[in-house]
PQR file with spaces between the fields and no chain letter, atoms N, CA, C, O and H, PARSE charges and radii, in Angstrom:
ATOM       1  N    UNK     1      -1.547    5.225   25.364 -0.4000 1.5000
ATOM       2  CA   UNK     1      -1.433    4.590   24.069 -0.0000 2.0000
ATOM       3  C    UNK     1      -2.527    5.150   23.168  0.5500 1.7000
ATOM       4  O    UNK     1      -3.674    5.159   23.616 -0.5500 1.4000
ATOM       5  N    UNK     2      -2.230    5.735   21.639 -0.4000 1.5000
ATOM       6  CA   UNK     2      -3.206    5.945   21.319 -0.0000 2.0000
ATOM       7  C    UNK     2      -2.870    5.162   19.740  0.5500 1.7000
ATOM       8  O    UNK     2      -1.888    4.892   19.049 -0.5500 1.4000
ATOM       9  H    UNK     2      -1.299    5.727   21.276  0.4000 1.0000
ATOM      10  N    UNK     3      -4.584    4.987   19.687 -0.4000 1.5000
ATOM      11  CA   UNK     3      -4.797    4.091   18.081 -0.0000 2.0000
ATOM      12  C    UNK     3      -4.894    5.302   16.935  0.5500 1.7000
ATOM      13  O    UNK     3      -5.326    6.450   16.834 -0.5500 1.4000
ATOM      14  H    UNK     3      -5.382    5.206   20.248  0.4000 1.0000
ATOM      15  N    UNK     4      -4.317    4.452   16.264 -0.4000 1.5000
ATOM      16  CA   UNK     4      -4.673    5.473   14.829 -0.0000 2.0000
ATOM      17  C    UNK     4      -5.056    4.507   13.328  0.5500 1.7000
ATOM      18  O    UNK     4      -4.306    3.537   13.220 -0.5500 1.4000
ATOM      19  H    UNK     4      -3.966    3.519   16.345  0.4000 1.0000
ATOM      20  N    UNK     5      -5.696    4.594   12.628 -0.4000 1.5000
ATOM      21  CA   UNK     5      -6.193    4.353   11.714 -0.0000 2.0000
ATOM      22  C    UNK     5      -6.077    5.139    9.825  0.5500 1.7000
ATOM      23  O    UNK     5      -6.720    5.947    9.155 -0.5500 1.4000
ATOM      24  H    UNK     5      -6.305    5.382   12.716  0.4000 1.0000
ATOM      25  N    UNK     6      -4.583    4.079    9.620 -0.4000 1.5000
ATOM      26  CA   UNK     6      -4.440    4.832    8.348 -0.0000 2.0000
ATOM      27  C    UNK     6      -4.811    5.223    7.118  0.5500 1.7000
ATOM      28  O    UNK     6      -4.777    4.361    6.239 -0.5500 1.4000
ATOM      29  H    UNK     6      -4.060    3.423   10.165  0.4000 1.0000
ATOM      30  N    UNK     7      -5.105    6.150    6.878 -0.4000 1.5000
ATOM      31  CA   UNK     7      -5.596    6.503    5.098 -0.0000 2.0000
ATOM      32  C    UNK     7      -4.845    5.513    4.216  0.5500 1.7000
ATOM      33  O    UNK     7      -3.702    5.292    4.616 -0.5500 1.4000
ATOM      34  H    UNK     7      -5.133    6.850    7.591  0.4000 1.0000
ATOM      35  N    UNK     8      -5.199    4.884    3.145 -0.4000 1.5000
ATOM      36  CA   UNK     8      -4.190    4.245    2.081 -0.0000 2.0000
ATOM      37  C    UNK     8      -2.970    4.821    1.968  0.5500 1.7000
ATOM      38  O    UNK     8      -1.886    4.246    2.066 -0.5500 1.4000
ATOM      39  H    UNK     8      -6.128    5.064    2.820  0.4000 1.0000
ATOM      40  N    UNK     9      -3.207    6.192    1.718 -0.4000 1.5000
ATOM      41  CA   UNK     9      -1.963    6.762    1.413 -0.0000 2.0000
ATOM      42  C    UNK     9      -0.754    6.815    2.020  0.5500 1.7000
ATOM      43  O    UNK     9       0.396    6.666    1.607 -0.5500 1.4000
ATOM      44  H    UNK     9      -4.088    6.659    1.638  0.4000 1.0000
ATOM      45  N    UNK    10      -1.271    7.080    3.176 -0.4000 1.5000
ATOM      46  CA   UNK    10      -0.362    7.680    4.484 -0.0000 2.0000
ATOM      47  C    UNK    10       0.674    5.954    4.711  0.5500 1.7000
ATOM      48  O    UNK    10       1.887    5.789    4.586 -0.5500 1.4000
ATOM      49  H    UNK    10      -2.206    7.202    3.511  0.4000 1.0000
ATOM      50  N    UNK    11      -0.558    4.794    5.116 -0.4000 1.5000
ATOM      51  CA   UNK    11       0.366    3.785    5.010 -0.0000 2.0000
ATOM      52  C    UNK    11       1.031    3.317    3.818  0.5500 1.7000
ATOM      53  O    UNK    11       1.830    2.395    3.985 -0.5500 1.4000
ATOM      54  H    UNK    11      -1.543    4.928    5.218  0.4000 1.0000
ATOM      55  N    UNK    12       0.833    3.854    2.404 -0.4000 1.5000
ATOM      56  CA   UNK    12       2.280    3.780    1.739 -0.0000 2.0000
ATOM      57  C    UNK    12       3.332    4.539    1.546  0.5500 1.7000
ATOM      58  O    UNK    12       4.365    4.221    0.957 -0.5500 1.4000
ATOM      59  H    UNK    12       0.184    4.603    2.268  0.4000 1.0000
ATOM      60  N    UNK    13       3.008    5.804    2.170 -0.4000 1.5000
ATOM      61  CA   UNK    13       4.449    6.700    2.340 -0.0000 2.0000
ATOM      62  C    UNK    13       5.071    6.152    3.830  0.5500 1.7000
ATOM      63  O    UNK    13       6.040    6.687    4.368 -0.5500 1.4000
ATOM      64  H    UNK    13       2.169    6.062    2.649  0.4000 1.0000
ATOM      65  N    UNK    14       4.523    5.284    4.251 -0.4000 1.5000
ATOM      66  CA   UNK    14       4.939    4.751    5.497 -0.0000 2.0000
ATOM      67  C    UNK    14       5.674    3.675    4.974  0.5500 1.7000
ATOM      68  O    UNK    14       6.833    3.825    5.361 -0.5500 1.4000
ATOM      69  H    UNK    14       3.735    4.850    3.814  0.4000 1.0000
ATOM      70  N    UNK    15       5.540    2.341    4.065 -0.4000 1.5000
ATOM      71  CA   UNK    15       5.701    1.347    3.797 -0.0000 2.0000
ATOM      72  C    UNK    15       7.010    1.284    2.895  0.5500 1.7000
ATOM      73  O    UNK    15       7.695    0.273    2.737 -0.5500 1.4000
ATOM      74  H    UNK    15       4.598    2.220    3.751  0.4000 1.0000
ATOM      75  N    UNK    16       7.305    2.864    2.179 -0.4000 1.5000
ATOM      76  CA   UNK    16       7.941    2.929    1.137 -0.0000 2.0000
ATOM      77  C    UNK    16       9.540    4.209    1.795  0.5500 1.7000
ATOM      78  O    UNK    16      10.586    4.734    1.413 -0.5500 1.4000
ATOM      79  H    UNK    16       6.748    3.685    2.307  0.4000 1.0000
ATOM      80  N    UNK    17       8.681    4.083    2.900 -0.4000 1.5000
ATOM      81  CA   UNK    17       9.914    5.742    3.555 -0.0000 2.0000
ATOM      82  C    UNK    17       9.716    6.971    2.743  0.5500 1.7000
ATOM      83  O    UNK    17      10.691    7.711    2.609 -0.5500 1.4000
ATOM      84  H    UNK    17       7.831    3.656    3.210  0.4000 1.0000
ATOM      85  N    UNK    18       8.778    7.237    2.279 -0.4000 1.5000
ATOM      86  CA   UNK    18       8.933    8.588    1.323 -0.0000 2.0000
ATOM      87  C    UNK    18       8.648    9.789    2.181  0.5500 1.7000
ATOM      88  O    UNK    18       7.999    9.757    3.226 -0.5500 1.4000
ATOM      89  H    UNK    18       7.986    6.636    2.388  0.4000 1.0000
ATOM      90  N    UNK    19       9.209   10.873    1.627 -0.4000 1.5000
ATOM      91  CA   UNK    19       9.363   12.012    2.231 -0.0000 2.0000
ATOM      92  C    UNK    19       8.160   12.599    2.382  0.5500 1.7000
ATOM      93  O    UNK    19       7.957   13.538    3.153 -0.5500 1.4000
ATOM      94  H    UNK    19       9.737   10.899    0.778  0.4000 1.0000
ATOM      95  N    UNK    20       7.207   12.009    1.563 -0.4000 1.5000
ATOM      96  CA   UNK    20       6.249   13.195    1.366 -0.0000 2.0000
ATOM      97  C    UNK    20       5.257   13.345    3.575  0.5500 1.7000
ATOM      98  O    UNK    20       4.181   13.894    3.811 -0.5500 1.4000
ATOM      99  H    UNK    20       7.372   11.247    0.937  0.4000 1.0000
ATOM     100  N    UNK    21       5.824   12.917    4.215 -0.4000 1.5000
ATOM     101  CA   UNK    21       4.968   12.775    5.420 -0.0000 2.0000
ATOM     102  C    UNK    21       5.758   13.719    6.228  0.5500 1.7000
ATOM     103  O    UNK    21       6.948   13.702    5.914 -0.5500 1.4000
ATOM     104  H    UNK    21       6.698   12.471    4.023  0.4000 1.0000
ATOM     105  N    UNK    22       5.413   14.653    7.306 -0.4000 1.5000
ATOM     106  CA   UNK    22       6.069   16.039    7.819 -0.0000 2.0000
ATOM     107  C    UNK    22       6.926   14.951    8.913  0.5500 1.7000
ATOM     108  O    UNK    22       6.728   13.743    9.040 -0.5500 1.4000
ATOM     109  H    UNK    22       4.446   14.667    7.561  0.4000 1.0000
ATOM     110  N    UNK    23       8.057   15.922    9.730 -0.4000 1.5000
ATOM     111  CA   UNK    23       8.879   15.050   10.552 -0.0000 2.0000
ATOM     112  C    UNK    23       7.631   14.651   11.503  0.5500 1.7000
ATOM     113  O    UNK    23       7.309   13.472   11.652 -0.5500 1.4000
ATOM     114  H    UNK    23       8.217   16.903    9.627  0.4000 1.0000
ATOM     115  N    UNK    24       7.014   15.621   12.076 -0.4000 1.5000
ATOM     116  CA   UNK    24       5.752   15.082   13.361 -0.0000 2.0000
ATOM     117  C    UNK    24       5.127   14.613   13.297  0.5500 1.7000
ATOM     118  O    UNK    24       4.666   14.359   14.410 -0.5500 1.4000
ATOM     119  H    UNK    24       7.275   16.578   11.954  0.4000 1.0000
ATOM     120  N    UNK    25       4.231   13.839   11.940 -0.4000 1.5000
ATOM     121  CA   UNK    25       3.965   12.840   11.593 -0.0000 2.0000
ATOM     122  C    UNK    25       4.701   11.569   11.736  0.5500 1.7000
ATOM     123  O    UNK    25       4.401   10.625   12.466 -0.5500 1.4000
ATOM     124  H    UNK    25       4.605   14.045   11.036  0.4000 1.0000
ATOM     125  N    UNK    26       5.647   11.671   10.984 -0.4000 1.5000
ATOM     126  CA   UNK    26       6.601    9.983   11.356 -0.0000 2.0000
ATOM     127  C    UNK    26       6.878   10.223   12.748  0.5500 1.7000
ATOM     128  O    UNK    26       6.425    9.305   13.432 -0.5500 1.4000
ATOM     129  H    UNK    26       5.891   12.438   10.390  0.4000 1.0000
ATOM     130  N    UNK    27       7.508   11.197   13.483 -0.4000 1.5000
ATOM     131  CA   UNK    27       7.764   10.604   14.641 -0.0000 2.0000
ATOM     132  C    UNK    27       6.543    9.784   15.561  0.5500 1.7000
ATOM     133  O    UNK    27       6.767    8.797   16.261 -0.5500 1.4000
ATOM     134  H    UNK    27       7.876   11.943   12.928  0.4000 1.0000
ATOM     135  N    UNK    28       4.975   10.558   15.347 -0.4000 1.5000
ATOM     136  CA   UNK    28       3.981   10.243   16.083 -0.0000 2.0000
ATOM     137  C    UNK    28       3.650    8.316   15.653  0.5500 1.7000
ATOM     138  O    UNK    28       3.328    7.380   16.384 -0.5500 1.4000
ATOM     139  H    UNK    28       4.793   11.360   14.778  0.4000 1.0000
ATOM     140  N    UNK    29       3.971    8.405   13.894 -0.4000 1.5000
ATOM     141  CA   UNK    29       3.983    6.715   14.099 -0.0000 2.0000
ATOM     142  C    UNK    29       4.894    6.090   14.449  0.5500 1.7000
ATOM     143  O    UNK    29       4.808    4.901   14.757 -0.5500 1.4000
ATOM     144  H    UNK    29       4.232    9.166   13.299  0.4000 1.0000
ATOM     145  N    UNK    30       6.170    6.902   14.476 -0.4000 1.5000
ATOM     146  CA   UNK    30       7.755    5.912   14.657 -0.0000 2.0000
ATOM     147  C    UNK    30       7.035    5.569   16.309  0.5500 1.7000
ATOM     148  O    UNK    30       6.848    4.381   16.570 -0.5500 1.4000
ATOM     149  H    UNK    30       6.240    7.867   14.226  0.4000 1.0000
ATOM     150  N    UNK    31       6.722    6.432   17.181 -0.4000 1.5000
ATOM     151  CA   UNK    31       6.498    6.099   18.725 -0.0000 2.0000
ATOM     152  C    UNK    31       5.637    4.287   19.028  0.5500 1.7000
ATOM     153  O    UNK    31       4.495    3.865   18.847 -0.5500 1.4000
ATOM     154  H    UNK    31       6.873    7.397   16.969  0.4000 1.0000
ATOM     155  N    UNK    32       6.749    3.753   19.481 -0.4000 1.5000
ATOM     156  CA   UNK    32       6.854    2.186   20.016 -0.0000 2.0000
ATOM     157  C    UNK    32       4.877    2.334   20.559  0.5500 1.7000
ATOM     158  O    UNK    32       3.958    1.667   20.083 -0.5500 1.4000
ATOM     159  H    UNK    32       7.677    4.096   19.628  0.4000 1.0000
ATOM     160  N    UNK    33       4.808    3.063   21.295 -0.4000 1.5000
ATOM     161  CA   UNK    33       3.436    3.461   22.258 -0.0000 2.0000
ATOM     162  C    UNK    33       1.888    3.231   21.345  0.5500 1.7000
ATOM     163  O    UNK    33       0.853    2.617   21.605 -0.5500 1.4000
ATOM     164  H    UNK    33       5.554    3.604   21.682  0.4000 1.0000
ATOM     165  N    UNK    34       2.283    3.946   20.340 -0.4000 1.5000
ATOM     166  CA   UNK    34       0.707    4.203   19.356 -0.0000 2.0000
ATOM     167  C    UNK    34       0.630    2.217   18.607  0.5500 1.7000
ATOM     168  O    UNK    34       1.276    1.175   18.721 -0.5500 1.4000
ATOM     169  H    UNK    34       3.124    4.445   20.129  0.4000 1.0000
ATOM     170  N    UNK    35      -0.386    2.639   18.004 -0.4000 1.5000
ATOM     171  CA   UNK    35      -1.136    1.501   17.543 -0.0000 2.0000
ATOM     172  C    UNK    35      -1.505    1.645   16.383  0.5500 1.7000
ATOM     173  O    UNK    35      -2.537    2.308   16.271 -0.5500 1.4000
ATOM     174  H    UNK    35      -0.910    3.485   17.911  0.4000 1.0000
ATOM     175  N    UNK    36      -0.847    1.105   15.033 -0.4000 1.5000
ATOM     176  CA   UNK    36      -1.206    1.200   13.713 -0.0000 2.0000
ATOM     177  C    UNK    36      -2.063    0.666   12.755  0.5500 1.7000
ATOM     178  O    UNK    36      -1.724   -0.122   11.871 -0.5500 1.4000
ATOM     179  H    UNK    36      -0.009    0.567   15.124  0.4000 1.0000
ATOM     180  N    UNK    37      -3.267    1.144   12.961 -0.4000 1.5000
ATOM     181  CA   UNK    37      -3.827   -0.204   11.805 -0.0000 2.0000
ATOM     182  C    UNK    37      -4.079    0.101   10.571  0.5500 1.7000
ATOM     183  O    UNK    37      -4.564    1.227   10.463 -0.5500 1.4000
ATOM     184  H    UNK    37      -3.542    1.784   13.678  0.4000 1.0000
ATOM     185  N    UNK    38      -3.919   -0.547    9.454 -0.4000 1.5000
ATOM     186  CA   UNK    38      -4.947   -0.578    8.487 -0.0000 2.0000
ATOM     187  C    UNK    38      -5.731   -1.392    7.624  0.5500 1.7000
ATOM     188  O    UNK    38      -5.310   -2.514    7.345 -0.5500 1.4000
ATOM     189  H    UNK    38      -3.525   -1.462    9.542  0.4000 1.0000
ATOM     190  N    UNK    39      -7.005   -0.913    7.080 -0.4000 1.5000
ATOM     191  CA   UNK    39      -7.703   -0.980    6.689 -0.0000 2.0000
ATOM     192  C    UNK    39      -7.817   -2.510    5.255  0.5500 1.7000
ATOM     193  O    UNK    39      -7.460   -2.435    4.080 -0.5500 1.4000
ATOM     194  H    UNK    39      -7.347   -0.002    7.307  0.4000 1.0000
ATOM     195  N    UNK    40      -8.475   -3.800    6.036 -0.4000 1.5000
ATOM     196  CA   UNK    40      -8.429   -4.496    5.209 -0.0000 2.0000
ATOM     197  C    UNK    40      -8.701   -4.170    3.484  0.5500 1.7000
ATOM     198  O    UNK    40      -8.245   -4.950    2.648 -0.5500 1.4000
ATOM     199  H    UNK    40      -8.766   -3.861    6.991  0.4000 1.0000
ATOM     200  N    UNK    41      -9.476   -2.956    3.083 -0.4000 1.5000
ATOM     201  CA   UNK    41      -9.848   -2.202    2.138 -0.0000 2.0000
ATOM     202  C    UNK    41      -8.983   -1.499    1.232  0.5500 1.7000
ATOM     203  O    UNK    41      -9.251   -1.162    0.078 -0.5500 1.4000
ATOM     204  H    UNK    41      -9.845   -2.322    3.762  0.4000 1.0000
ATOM     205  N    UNK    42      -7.452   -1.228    2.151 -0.4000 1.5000
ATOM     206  CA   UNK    42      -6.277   -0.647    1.811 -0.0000 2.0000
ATOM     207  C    UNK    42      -5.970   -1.599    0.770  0.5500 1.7000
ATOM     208  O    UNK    42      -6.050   -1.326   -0.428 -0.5500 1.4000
ATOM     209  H    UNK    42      -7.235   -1.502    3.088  0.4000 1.0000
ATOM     210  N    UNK    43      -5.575   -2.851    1.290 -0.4000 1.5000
ATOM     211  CA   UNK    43      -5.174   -4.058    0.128 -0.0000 2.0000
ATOM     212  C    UNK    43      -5.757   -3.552   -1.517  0.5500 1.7000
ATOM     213  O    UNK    43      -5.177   -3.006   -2.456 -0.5500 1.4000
ATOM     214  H    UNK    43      -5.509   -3.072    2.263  0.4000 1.0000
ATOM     215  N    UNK    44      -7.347   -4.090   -1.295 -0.4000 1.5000
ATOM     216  CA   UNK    44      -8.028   -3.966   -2.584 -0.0000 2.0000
ATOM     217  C    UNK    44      -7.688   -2.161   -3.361  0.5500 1.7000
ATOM     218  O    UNK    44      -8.029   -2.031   -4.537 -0.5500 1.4000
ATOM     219  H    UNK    44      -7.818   -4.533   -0.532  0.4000 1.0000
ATOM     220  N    UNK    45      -7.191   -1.200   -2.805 -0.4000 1.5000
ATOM     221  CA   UNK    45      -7.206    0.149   -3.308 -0.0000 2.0000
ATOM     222  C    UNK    45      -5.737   -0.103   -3.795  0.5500 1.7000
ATOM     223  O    UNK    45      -5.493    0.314   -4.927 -0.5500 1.4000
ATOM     224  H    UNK    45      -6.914   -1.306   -1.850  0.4000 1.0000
ATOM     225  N    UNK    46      -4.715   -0.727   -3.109 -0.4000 1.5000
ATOM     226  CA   UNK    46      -3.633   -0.849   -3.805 -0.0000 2.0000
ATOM     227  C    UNK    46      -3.831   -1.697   -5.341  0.5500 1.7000
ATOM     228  O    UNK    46      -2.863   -1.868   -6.082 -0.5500 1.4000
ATOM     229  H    UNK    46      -4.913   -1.066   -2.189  0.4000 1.0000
């Protein structure tokens, strides 16, 4: 299992489905296995 820790960005091209993220990227977060977090800090930057 591995953790990962998202940039603002990354979790809103995540949040929104946008293309801008390569296929091996989404698949590495689509994987059930990994661990997504982010950043209470993300909120306030949105």
């Amino acid at each position: 299992m591995d953790r990962y820790l998202l940039d603002t960005h990354i979790a809103l091209y995540l949040m929104t489905d946008s293309n801008e993220l390569e296929r091996d990227i989404r698949e590495l977060f689509d994987d059930c296995n990994n661990l997504l977090y982010v950043s209470t800090v993300s909120a306030q930057e949105i």
